[in-house]
C-alpha positions as CSV (number, residue, x, y, z in Angstrom):
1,X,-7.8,-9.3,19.0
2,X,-7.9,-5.5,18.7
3,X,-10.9,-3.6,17.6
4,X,-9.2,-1.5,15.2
5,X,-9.4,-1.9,11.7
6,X,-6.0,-2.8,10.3
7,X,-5.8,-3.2,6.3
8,X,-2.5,-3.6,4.5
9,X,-2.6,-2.7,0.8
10,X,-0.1,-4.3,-1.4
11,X,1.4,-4.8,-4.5
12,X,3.5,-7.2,-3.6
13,X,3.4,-11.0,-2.2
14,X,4.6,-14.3,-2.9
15,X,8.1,-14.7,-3.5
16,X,10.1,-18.0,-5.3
17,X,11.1,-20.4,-2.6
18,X,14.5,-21.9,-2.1
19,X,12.8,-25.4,-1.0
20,X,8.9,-25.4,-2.5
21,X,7.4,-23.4,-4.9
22,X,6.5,-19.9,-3.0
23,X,7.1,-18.5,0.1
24,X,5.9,-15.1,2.2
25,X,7.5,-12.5,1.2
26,X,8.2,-9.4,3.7
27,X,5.0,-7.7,3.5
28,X,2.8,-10.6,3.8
29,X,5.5,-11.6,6.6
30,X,4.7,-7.9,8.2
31,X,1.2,-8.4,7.7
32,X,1.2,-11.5,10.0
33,X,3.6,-9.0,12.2
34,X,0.2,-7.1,12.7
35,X,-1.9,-9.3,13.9
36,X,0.0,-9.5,17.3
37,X,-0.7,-13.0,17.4
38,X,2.0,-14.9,20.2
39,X,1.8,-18.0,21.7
40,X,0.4,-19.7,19.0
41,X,0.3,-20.1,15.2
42,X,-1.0,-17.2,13.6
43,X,-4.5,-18.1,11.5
44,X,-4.4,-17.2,8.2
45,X,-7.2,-17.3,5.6
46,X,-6.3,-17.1,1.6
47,X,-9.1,-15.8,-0.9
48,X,-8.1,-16.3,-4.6
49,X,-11.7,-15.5,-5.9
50,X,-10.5,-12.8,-8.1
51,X,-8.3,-15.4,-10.1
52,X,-10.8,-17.8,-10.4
53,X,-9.6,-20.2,-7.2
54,X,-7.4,-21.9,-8.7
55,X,-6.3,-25.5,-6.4
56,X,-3.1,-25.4,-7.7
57,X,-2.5,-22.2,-6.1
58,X,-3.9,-23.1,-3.2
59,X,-1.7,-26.4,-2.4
60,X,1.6,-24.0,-3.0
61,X,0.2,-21.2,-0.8
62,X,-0.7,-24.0,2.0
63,X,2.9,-25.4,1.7
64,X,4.7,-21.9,2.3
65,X,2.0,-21.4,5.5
66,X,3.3,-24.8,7.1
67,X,6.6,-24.6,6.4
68,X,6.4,-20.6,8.1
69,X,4.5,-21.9,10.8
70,X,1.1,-20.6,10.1
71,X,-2.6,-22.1,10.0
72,X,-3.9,-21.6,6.8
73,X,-7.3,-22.4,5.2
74,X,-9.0,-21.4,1.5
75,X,-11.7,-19.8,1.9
76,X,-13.3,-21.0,-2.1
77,X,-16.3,-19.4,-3.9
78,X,-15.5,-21.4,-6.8
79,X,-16.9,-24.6,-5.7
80,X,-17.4,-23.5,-2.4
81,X,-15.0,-25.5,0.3
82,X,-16.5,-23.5,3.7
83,X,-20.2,-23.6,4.4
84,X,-20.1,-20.9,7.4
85,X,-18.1,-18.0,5.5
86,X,-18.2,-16.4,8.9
87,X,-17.4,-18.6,11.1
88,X,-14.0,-19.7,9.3
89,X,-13.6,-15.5,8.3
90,X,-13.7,-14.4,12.0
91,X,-11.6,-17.5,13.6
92,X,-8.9,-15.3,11.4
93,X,-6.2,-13.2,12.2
94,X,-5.5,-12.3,8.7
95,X,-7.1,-12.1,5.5
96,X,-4.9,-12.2,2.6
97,X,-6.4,-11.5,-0.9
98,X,-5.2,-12.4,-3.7
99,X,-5.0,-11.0,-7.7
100,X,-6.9,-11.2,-10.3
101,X,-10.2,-9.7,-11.3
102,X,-11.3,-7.1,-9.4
103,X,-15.0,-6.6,-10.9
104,X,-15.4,-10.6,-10.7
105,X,-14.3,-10.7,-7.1
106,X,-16.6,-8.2,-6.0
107,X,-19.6,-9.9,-7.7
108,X,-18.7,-13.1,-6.6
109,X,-18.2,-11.9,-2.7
110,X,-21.5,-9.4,-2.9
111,X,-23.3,-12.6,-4.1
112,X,-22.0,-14.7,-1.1
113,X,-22.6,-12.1,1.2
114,X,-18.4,-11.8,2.3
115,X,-17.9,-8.0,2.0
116,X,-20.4,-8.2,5.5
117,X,-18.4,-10.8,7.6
118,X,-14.9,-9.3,6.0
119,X,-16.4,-6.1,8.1
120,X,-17.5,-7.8,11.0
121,X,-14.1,-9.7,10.5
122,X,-12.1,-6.5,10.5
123,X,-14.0,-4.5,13.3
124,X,-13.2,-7.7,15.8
125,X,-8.9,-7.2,14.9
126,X,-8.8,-9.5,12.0
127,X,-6.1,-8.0,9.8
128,X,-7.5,-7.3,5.9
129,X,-5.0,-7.7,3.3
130,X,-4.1,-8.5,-0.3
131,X,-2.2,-7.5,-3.6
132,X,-3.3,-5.9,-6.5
133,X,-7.7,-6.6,-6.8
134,X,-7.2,-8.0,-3.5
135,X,-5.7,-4.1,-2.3
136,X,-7.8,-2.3,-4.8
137,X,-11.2,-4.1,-3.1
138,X,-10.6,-2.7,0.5
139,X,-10.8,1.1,-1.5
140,X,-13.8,3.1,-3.0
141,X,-11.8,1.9,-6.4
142,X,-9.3,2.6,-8.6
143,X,-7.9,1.5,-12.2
144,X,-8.4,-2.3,-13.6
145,X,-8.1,-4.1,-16.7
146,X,-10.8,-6.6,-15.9
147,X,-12.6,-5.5,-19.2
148,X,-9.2,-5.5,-20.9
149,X,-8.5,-1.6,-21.3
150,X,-7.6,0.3,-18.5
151,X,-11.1,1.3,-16.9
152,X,-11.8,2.8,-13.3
153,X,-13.7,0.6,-10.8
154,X,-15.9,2.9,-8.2
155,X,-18.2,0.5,-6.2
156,X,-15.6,-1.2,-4.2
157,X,-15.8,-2.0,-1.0
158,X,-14.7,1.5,0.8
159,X,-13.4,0.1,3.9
160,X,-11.1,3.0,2.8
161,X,-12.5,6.1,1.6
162,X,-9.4,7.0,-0.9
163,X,-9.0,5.1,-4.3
164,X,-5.7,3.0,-5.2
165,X,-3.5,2.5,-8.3
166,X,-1.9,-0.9,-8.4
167,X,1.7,-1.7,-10.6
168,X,1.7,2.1,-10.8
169,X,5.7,1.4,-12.3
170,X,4.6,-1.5,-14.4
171,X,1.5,-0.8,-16.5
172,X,1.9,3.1,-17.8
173,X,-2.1,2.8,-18.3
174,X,-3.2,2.9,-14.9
175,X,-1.1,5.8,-13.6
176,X,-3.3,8.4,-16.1
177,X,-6.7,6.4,-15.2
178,X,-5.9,6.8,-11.4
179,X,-4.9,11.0,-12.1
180,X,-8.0,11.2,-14.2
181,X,-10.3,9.4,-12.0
182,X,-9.4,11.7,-9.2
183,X,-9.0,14.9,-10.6
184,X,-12.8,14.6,-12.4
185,X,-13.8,13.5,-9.0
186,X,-14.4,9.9,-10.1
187,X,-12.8,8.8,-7.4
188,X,-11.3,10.1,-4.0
189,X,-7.9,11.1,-3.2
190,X,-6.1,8.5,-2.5
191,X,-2.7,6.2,-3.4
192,X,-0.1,5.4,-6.5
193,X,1.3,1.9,-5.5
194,X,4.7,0.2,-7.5
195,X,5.4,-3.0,-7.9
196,X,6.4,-4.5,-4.2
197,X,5.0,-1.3,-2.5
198,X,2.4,-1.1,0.2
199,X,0.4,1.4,2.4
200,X,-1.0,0.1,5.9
201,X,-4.2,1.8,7.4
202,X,-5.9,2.0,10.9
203,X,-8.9,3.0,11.4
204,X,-9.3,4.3,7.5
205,X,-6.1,6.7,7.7
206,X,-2.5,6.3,6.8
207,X,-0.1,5.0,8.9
208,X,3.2,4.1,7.2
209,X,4.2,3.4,3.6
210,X,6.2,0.2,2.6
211,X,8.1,-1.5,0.2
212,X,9.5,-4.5,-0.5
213,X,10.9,-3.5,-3.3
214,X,14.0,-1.4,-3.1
215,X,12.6,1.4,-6.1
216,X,9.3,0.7,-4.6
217,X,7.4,3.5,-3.9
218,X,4.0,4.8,-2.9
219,X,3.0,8.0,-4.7
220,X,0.1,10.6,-2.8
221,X,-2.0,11.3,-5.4
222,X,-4.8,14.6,-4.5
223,X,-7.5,16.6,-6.3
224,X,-6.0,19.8,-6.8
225,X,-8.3,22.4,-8.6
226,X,-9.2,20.9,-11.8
227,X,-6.4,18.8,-11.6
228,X,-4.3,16.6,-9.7
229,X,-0.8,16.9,-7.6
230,X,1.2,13.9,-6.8
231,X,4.0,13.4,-5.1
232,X,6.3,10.7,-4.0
233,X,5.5,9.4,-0.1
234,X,8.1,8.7,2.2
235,X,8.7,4.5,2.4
236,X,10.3,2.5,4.9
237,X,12.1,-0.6,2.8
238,X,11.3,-4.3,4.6
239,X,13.0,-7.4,4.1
């Protein structure tokens, strides 16, 4: 593995399967693409805290990884399955993060002591990424409804220092919360993401924008005065 810190923000993931319940969808397929894993299967490990672990969840996500060729394991804080977090964590070449709760997930993980070992993880090559909470955790913050109403998370893990708006399209709420958060200073400059859209970082900065999602985009959103600009990034469609 690299040492370069690679983390793939998404709004996107699973997709319906032809044959099984879910399969990868391109930018989870891209994210594997990362890792630069050949020879081998890839190693993947799945962590659904922010939605509570749910097994059912797990047993569909474990059939898509076979049938694709990949290792997989769940890494479970919810009746915990792995009793060396880093040991499973670093024997990784991705992370992928899923939905849910971003508040919860980051209590839950600060409590376990995971945000260290996802560091360690990511500064031996291990590839960090997720959708939704599991791309706004990765940031300082950005918008949630973990409380119900749109509110603005701040004490995130800033693996990034920008913020992130997730289903930017989708939920009209969070697209204020993220311009607010950021032109009060709330929150850094950072990204607008729509649903299926994705931004991929090295080393903290911005590499390429990505969709899987053909209106997709990913929106640059920047402190500007008392305000805030935002404008449409450019974003290179994968299928």
């Amino acid at each position: 593995m690299s040492g370069r810190r690679t983390i793939l923000a998404t709004c996107g993931g699973w997709r319906a399967a032809q044959w099984g319940d879910v399969e990868f969808s391109p930018l989870q397929r891209y994210a594997l693409d990362a890792t630069g894993v050949t020879g081998r299967r890839p190693r993947v490990a799945f962590i659904n805290t922010a939605a509570g672990d749910q097994r059912l969840d797990e047993g569909r996500e474990l059939a898509a990884a076979q049938q694709l060729g990949v290792d997989a394991v769940h890494v479970r804080l919810f009746g915990r399955n792995q009793p060396d977090l880093r040991e499973v964590v670093l024997a990784s070449d991705l992370v992928w993060v899923a939905g849910g709760s971003v508040a919860n997930l980051l209590a839950v993980w600060r409590v376990h002591g995971l945000p260290e070992v996802l560091a360690e993880a990511a500064d031996q090559g291990t590839v960090l990424a997720g959708t939704s909470a599991g791309a706004i955790c990765w940031h300082v913050g950005g918008p949630t409804t973990t409380f119900g109403p749109v509110a603005v998370i701040d004490d995130a893990l800033a693996f990034v220092d920008r913020s992130v708006g997730v289903h930017y399209d989708s939920q009209p709420d969070r697209r204020p919360a993220l311009q607010r958060a950021v032109a009060d200073g709330t929150l850094p400059d950072g990204f607008g993401l729509d649903e299926g859209a994705a931004v991929l970082y090295v080393d903290g900065e911005p590499v390429e924008m990505l969709t899987e999602a053909p209106e997709g985009a990913v929106w640059a959103v920047e402190r500007e005065g008392d305000g805030v600009a935002e404008s449409r990034c450019e974003t290179r469609l994968i299928t």
